[in-house]
C-alpha positions in Angstrom: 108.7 105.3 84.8 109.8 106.2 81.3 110.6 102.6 80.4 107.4 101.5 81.2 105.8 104.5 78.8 106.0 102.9 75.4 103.9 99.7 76.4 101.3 101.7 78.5 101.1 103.7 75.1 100.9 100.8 72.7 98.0 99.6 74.8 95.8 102.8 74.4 96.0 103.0 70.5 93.1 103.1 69.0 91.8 99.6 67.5 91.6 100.3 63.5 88.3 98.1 63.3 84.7 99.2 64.7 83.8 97.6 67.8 80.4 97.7 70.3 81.7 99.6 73.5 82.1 96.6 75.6 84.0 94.7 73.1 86.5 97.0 72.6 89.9 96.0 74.0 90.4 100.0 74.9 88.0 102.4 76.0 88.9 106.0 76.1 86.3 107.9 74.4 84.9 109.6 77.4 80.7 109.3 76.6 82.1 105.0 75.8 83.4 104.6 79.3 80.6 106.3 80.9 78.1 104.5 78.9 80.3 100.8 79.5 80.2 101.8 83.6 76.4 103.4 83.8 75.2 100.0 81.8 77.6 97.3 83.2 78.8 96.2 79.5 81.9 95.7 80.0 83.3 92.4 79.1 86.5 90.1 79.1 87.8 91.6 76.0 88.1 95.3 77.4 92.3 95.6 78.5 92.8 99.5 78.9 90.1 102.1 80.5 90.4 106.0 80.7 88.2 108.9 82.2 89.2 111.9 82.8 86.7 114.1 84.8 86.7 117.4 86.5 87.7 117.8 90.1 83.7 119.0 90.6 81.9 115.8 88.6 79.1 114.3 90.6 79.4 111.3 88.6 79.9 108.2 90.8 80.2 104.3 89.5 80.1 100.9 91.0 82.5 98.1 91.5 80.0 96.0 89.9 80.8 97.8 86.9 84.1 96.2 86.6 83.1 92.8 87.4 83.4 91.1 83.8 86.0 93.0 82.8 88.3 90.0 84.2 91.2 91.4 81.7 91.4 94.9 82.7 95.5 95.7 82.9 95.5 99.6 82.3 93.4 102.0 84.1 93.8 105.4 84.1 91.1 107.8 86.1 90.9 111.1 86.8 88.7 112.4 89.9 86.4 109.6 89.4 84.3 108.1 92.1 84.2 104.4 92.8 82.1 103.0 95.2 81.5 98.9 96.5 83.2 96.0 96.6 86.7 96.1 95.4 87.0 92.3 94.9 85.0 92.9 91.7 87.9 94.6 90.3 90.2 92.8 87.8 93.1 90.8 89.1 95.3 90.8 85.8 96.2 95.1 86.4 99.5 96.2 85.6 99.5 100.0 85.6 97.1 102.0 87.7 96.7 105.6 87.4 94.4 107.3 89.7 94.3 110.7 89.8 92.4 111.7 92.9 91.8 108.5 94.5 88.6 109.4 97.3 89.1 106.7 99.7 91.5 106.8 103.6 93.4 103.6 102.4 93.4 101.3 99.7 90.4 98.6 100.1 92.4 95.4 101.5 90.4 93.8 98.8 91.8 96.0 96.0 94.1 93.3 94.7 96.9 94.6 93.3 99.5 91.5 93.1 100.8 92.2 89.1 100.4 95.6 89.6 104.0 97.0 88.0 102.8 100.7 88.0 100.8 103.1 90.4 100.2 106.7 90.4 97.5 108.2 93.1 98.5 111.6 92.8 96.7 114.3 94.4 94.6 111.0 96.2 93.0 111.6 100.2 95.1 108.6 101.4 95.7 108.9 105.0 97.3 105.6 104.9 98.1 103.1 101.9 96.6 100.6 103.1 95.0 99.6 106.7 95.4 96.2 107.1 93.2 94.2 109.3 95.2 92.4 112.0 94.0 88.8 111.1 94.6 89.1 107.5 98.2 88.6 105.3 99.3 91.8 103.9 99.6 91.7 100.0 103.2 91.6 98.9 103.4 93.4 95.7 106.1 91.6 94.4 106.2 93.3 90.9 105.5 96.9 91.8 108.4 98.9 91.0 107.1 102.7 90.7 104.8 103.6 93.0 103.7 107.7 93.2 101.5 109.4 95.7 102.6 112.9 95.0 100.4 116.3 96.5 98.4 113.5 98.9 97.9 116.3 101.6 96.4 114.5 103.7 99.0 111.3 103.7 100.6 110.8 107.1 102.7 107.9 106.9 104.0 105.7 104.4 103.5 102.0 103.6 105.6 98.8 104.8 108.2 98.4 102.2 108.9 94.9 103.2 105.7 94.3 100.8 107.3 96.3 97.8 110.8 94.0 97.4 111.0 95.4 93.6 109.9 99.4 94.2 112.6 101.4 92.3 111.1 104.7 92.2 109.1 106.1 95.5 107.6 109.5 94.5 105.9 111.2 97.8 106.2 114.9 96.4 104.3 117.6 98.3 102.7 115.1 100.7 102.7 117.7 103.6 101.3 115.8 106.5 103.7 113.3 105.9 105.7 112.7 109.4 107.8 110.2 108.7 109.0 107.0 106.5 108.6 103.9 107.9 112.0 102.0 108.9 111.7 99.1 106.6 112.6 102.3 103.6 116.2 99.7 104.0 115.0 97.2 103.1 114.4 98.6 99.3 117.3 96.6 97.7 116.3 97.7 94.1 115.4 101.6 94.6 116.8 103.9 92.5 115.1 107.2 93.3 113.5 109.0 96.3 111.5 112.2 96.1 110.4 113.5 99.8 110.5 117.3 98.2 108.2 119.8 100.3 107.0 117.1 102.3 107.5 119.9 105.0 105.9 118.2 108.2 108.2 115.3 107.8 110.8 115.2 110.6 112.1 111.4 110.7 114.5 109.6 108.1 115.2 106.4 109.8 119.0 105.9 109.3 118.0 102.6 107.6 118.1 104.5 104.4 121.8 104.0 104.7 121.9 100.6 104.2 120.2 101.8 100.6 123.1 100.5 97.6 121.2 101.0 94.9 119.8 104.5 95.2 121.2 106.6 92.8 118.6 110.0 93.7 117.3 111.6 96.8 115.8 114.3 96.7 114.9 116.2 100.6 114.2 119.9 99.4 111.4 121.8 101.0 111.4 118.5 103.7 111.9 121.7 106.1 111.7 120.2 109.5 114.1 117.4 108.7 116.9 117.0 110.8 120.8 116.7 109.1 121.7 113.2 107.2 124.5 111.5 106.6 124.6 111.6 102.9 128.0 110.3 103.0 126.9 106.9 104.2 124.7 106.4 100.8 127.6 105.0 99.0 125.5 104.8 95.6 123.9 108.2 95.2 124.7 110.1 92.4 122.4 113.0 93.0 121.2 114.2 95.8 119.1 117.9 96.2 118.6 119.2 99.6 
C-alpha cells in the first residue's frame, strides 16, 4: 500500500487557483462536498472526493449525485451514506476508501474494473459481493490491495480467481469470518496475508501452499484455527502465529 501513497497524495493537493465547487478537480473541504452532493454539481472535471463524517451523521446522499462526475478516480469516505443506483458511479476509480461501507455486499453494479486500491474498513459486508447467477462476475484485473479490516459482521471472503493481481489481502479483526475461500491458491502475486483476530475462523484451505510469492502471514488471535504447515510456504519470510 505504501507505494501507491505518494500518487493518492499528489491527487488531493490543493489546486493553487480558485475554482466553483463543481469545477474543482479535488474536493475535500467538508461544507464543498456536501454542498457538490446535496445540489448535484458535480461535473467531469472533479477527480478526487473526501468526507469524513461521524459514525452518528444522519446525512444520506444519492447515486445521482455522482452521475456527471464521469472522472472520479479517488474517493475517500468516512461513515457516509450512499443510497440508489450504483451504475451512476464513475467507471475511471482507482483507489476507494470507504470507511464504514452500510451495505450486505458490494452493488453488482458498483463497477470497480481499474480499481487498484480498496479499503472498507470497519464496513457491514456480510459478503463482498453476491453475484446473481445469470450475470459474469467482474474480474478486477488491476486490484492489488484490497482491506476489509474490523468488518464484524464479514463471514466469508471473495472468489480470488477475480483478483489475479491482489498482493496485499488485509481481513484484520473480521470476527465472524469462518473461513477463506479455496481459490486463496490461486493468488500468484500475493505478498501479504493478515487473518489476525479473525477468531471464528476455523478453515485455511491447504491451497495456500501452493502460495510462492507470499512473503507475510500473519494467523494471531485466528484462535480456532487448526495447525498449518508453514513449512510448505517455501516464500514466507515472516510469519506471526
Amino acid at each position: 500500500m505504501h507505494i501507491l501513497l505518494p500518487d493518492m497524495g499528489r491527487e488531493i493537493i490543493p489546486q493553487l487557483c480558485p475554482e466553483k465547487q463543481g469545477k474543482k478537480s479535488r474536493l475535500w473541504l467538508q461544507d464543498d462536498v456536501k454542498d457538490v452532493l446535496k445540489e448535484n454539481t458535480g461535473t467531469e472535471a472533479i477527480q478526487g472526493l473526501s468526507l469524513k463524517l461521524h459514525s452518528t451523521s444522519r446525512d444520506c446522499f444519492k447515486t445521482h449525485a455522482f452521475k456527471e462526475m464521469k472522472n472520479l478516480r479517488l474517493l475517500r469516505l468516512d461513515h457516509v451514506q450512499v443510497v440508489g443506483d450504483y451504475g451512476h458511479i464513475s467507471k475511471e476509480w482507482r483507489w476507494i476508501c470507504w470507511k464504514g461501507f452500510a451495505s450486505k455486499y458490494i452493488p453488482n453494479n458498483f463497477y470497480m474494473g481499474n480499481v487498484i486500491a480498496i479499503d472498507l474498513r470497519h464496513s457491514h459486508l456480510q459478503l463482498v459481493w453476491k453475484q446473481p447467477l445469470w450475470k459474469k462476475p467482474q474480474v478486477l484485473e488491476r486490484l492489488k490491495f484490497l482491506n476489509l479490516s474490523h468488518s464484524k459482521y464479514l463471514k466469508e471472503t471473495p472468489d480470488f480467481s477475480r483478483l489475479p493481481s491482489l498482493e496485499q489481502l488485509i481481513l484484520k479483526d473480521c470476527p465472524s469470518l469462518r473461513k477463506v475461500h479455496q481459490s486463496i491458491g490461486d493468488l500468484s502475486n500475493i505478498l501479504v496475508i493478515n487473518l489476525k483476530d479473525c477468531t471464528s475462523l476455523s478453515y485455511l484451505s491447504q491451497e495456500i501452499y501452493k502460495l510462492r510469492s507470499l512473503k507475510t502471514l500473519i494467523l494471531s488471535g485466528c484462535s480456532k484455527l487448526g495447525s498449518i504447515d508453514i513449512a510448505q510456504v517455501k516464500s514466507l519470510a515472516t510469519i506471526i502465529t
